[in-house]
C-alpha positions as a printed Julia matrix, in Angstrom:
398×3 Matrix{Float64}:
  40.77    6.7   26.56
  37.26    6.69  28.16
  34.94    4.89  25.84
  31.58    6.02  25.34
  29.94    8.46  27.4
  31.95   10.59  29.5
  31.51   12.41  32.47
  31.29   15.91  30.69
  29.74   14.81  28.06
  26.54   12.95  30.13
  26.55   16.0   32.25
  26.0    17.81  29.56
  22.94   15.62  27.83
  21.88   16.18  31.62
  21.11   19.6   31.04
  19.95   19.77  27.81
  17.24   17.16  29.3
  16.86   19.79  31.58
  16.51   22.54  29.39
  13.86   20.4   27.04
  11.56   19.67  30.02
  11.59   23.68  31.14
  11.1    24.52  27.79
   8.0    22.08  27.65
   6.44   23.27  30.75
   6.68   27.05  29.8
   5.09   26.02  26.47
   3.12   23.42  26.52
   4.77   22.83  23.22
   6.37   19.8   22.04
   7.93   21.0   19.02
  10.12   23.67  20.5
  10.86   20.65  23.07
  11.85   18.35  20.57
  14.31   20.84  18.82
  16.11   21.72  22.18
  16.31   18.0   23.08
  17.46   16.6   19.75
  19.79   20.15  18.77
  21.12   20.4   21.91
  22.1    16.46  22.22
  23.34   16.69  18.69
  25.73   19.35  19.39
  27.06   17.44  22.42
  27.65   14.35  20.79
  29.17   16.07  17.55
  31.4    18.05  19.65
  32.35   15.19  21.82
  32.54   12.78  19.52
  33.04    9.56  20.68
  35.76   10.36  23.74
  36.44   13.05  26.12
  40.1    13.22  25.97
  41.75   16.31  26.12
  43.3    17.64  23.57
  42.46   14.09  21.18
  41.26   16.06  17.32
  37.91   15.2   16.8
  37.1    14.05  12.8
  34.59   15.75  10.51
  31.47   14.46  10.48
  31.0    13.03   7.0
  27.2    12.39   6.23
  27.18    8.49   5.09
  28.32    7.59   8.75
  26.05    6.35  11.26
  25.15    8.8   14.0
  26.4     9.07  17.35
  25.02    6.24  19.35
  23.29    8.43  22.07
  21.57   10.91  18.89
  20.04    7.46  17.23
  18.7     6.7   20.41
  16.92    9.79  20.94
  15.85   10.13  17.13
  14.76    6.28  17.52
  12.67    6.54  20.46
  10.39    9.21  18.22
   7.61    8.13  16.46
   7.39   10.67  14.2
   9.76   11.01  10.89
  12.4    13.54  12.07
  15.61   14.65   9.86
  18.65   15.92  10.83
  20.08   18.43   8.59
  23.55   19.47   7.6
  24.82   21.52   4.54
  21.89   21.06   2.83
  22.24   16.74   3.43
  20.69   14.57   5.13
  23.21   13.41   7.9
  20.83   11.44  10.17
  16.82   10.3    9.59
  15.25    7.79  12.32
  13.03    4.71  11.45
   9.96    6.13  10.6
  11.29    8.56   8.44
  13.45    6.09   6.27
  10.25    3.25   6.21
   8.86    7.21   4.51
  11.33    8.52   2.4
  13.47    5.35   2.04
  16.61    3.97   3.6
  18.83    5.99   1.2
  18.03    9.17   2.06
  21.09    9.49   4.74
  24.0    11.62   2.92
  21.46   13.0    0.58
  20.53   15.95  -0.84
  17.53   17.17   1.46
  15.68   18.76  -1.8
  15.92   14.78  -3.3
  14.7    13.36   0.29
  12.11   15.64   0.28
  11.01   16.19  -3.53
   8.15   18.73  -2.97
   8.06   22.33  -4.01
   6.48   23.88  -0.86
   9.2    22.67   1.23
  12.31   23.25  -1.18
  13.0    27.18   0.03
  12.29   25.94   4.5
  14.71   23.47   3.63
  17.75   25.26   2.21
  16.92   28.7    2.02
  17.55   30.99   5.29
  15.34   30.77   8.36
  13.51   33.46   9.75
  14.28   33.57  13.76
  10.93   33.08  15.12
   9.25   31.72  11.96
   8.37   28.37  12.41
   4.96   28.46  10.46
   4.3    24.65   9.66
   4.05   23.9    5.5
   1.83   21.27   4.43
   2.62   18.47   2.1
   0.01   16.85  -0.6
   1.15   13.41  -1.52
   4.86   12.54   0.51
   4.58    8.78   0.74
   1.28    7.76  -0.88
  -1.42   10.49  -2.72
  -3.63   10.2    0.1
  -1.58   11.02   2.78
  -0.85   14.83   4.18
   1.97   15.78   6.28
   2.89   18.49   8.02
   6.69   19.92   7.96
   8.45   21.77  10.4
  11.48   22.82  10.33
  13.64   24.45  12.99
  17.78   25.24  13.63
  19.85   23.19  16.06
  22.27   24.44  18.5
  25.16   23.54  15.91
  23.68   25.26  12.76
  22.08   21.64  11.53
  18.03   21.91  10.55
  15.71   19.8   12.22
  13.0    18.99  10.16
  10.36   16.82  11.92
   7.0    15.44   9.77
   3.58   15.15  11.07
   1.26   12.54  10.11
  -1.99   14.91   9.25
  -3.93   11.88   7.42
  -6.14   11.35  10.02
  -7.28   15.0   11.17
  -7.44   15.7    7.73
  -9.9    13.0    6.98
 -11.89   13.98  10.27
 -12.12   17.38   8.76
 -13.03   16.26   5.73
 -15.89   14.15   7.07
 -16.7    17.21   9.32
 -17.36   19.41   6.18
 -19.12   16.97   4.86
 -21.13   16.2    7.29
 -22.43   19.54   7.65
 -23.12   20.2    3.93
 -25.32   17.22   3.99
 -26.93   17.65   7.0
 -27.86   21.62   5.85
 -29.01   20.03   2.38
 -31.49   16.97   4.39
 -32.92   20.39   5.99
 -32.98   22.45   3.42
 -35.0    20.6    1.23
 -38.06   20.1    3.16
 -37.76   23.19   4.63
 -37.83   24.88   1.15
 -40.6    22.64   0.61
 -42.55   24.08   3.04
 -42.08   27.78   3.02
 -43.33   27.06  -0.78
 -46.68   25.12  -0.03
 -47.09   28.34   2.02
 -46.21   30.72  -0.37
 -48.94   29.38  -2.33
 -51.69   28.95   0.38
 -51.72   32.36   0.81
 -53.08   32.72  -2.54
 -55.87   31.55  -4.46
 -55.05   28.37  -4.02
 -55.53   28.28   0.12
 -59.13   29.18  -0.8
 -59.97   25.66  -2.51
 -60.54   23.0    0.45
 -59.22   19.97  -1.76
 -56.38   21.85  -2.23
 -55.36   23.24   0.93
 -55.8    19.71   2.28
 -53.46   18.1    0.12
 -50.93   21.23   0.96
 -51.09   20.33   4.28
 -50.65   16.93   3.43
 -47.37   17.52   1.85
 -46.29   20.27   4.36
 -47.0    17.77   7.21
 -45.01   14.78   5.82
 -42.07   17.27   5.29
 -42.3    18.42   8.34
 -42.04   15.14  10.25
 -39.33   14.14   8.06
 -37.57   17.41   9.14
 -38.42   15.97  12.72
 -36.62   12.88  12.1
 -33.99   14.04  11.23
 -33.15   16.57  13.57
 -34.07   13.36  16.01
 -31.24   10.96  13.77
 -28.79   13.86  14.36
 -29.43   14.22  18.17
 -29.25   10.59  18.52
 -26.01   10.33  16.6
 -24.06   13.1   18.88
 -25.51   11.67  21.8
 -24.02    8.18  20.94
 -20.5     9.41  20.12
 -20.42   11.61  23.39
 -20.64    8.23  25.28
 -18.85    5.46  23.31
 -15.85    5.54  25.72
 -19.07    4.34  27.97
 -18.71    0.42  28.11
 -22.5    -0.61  28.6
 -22.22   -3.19  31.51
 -26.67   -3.36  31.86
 -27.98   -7.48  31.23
 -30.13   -7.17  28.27
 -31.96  -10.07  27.11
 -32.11   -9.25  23.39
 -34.89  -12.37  22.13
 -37.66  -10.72  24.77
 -36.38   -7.43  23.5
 -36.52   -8.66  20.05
 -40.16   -9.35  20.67
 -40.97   -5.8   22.13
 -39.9    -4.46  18.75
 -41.59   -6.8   16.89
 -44.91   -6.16  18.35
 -44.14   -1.88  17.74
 -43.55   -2.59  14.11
 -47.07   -2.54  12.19
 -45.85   -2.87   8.61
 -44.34   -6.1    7.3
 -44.41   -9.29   7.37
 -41.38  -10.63  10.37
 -40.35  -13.98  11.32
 -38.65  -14.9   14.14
 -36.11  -17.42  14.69
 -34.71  -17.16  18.43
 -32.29  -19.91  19.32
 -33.23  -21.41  22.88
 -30.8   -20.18  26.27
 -29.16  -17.19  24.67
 -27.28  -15.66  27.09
 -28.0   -11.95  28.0
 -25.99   -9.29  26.53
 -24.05   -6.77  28.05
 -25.63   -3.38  26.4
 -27.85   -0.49  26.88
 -31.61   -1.59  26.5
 -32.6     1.72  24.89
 -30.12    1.9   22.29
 -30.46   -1.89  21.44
 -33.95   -1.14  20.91
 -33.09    1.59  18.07
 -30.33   -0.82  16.11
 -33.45   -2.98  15.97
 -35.69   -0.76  14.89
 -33.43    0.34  12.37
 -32.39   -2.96  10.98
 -35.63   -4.61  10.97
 -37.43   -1.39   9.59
 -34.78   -1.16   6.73
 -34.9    -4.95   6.11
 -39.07   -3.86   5.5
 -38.62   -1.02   3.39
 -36.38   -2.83   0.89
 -37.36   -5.8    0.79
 -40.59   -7.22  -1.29
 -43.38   -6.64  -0.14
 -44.44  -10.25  -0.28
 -41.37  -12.06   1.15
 -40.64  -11.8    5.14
 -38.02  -10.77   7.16
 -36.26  -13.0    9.08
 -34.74  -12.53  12.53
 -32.17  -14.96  14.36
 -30.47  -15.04  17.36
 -28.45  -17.5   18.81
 -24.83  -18.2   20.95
 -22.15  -17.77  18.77
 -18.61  -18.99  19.1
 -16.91  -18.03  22.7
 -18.98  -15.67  24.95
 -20.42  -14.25  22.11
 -24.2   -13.31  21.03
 -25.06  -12.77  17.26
 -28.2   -11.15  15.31
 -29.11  -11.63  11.99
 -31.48   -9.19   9.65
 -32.41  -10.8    6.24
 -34.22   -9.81   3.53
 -35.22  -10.64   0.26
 -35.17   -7.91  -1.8
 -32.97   -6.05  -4.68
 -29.75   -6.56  -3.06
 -26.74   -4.13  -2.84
 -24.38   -4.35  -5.35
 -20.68   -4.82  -3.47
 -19.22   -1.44  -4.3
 -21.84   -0.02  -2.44
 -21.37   -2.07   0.46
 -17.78   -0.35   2.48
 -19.97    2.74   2.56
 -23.3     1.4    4.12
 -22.49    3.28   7.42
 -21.24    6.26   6.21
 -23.99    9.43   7.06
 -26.16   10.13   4.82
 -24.45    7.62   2.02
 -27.55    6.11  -0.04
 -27.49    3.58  -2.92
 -30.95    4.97  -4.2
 -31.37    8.75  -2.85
 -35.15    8.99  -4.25
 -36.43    5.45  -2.98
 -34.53    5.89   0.62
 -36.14    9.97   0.66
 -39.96    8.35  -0.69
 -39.22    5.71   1.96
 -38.9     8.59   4.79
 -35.11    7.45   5.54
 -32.83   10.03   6.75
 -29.68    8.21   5.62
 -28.22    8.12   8.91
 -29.88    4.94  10.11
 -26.99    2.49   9.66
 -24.64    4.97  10.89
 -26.26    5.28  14.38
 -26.48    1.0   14.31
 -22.29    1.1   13.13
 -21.77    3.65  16.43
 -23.96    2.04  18.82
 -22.67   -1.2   17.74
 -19.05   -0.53  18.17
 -19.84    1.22  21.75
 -20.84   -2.41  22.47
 -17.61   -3.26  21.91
 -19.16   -5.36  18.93
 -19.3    -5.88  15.34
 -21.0    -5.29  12.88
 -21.46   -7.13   9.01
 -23.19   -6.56   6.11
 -23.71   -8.92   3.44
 -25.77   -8.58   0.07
 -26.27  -10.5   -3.33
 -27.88   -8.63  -6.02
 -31.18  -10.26  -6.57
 -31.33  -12.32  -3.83
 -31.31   -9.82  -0.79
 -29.42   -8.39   2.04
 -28.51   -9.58   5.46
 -26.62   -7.65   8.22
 -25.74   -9.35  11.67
 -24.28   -7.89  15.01
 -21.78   -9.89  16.94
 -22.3    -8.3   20.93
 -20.67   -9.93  23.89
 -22.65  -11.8   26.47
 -23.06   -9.91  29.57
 -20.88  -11.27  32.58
 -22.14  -11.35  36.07
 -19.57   -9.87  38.17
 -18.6   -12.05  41.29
């Protein structure tokens, strides 16, 4: 008896390898490839079972056993939950999908593996040739998560249901949505603002000077705040297209530190620059802005008779840190995960009075992290709020 693998039966694998990689390059597909690959290699194995002799019976497959040892493989080697389907049980799940649905699973009824009502009919009911519509699953494995299932048939009449994490583009999309609704509402707002203040100047009211001069007022602050914004949101996409761009410039951030200083009118800021800080490795321009921001935040919310304080200094290994401190209200700490979300605020009138856009410590968390850095945030109610940057020290190439 020939243990193992065969001659037929590797030849065979051989060209349903074959077969998956054709059917991948005509489709540009890989779920179609993954259902030749693993149904084809599952049929092999279940019809060869474990020898090649002729004419030796080959045993039912009973659904507590362990699969063939070349079908684990294959179903191992995927990092995606995938399910192998017979008679309505579950005759063989990989890793990820038992660490998903649990180790007991295997010999199960699929509608128990799977306890969700959207899936129940694609899982036992008949499949349409051709229909391979993917159904989407609220809550399998934690609330928060979303999968997506699809199921297809294998060359032996088995199911092949493989899961697709869709946590993450979900939450993109999410954020996506979001993003725009509160970017349309910043804009709306003082755009409405406007067209209003017109609305009126064309009547009586444009014909009274003191009037019309405080109309423009108002128009004009809404206007630049319109302007800022629409300069936050450039900045922002502009950042994101190039964080994949390791800055590799020398910036010396304590003479930059004192450029921005000397641009900032308002406030009261104290400096505290450690002596032979190494340059960092960054982009001088956007450096510049996380400064601006921080320190003009650190202004705005802090008392207006209390400084704020600056430091720099080496930190530990080839590292360079920055410290912003205040002494103002302080953030309370459920606030504080949420900082650098867009357009998140802890006080929405006081941050609009103030002129903020609510994206300025979202630009700082983006720039930041194309630095390859890091950024905290720290806050005691009260007392005030300090955020530092960790950046690495630029390193002169040989």
């Amino acid at each position: 008896m020939v243990q193992g693998f065969g001659i037929r039966t590797a030849f065979a694998i051989g060209i349903v390898a074959v077969a998956a990689i054709a059917v991948f390059l005509l489709g540009q597909d890989i779920q179609p490839t993954l259902v030749t690959l693993i149904g084809g290699i599952a049929a092999v194995l279940a019809a060869a079972g474990t020898s090649e002799v002729a004419g030796e019976p080959v045993p039912p497959l009973s659904v507590a056993e362990a699969p063939p040892p070349g079908l684990e493989d294959v179903l191992e080697a995927i990092v995606e939950p995938i399910l192998i389907v017979t008679e309505g049980r579950v005759t063989h799940a990989n890793a990820p999908a038992r660490a998903l649905l649990g180790g007991h699973i295997v010999g199960q009824n699929v509608r128990l593996a799977i306890r969700h009502p959207a899936a129940a009919e694609r899982l036992v009911g008949p499949l349409v040739p051709g229909k391979t519509e993917p159904i989407d699953l609220v809550g399998l494995g934690t609330l928060d998560q979303r999968w997506q299932m699809r199921v297809a048939s294998g060359a032996a009449g088995q199911r092949i249901v493989h899961l697709i994490d869709q946590t993450g583009n979900y939450a993109a999309e999410r954020m996506r949505v979001d993003f725009v609704a509160n970017a349309s509402h910043e804009l709306r707002t003082p755009l409405a603002s406007i067209l209003g203040y017109i609305e009126t100047l064309r009547d009586e009211a444009g014909e009274d000077a003191a009037v019309r001069g405080r109309f423009l007022k108002i128009m004009d602050d809404e206007a630049r705040r319109m302007q800022r914004l629409v300069e936050d949101l450039i900045s922002l996409s502009r950042i994101e297209a190039e964080k994949y761009r390791l800055p590799d410039r020398a910036v010396d951030l304590a003479g930059l530190i004192g450029e921005v200083r000397a641009e900032i009118t308002k406030g009261d800021v104290v400096l505290d620059l450690a002596e032979h800080v190494p340059p960092v490795a960054g982009d001088r321009v956007q450096l510049s802005q996380v400064l601006h921001n921080l320190i003009g935040n650190a202004i705005k919310y802090g008392r207006t008779d209390s400084a704020v304080t600056v430091k720099l200094w080496k930190d530990a290994g080839n590292m360079v840190r920055l410290s912003v401190a205040d002494k103002g209200d302080g953030i309370a700490a459920e606030h504080i995960p949420r900082l650098t979300e867009r357009f998140y605020r802890v006080d929405p009138g006081r941050s609009r009075a103030g002129g903020g856009t609510g994206l300025g410590l979202a630009i700082v968390k983006h720039i930041v992290e194309r630095h390859r850095g890091r950024l905290d945030i720290s806050s005691i109610v009260g007392t005030g709020t300090t955020v530092s940057i960790v950046l690495p020290a630029h390193e002169a190439k040989g």
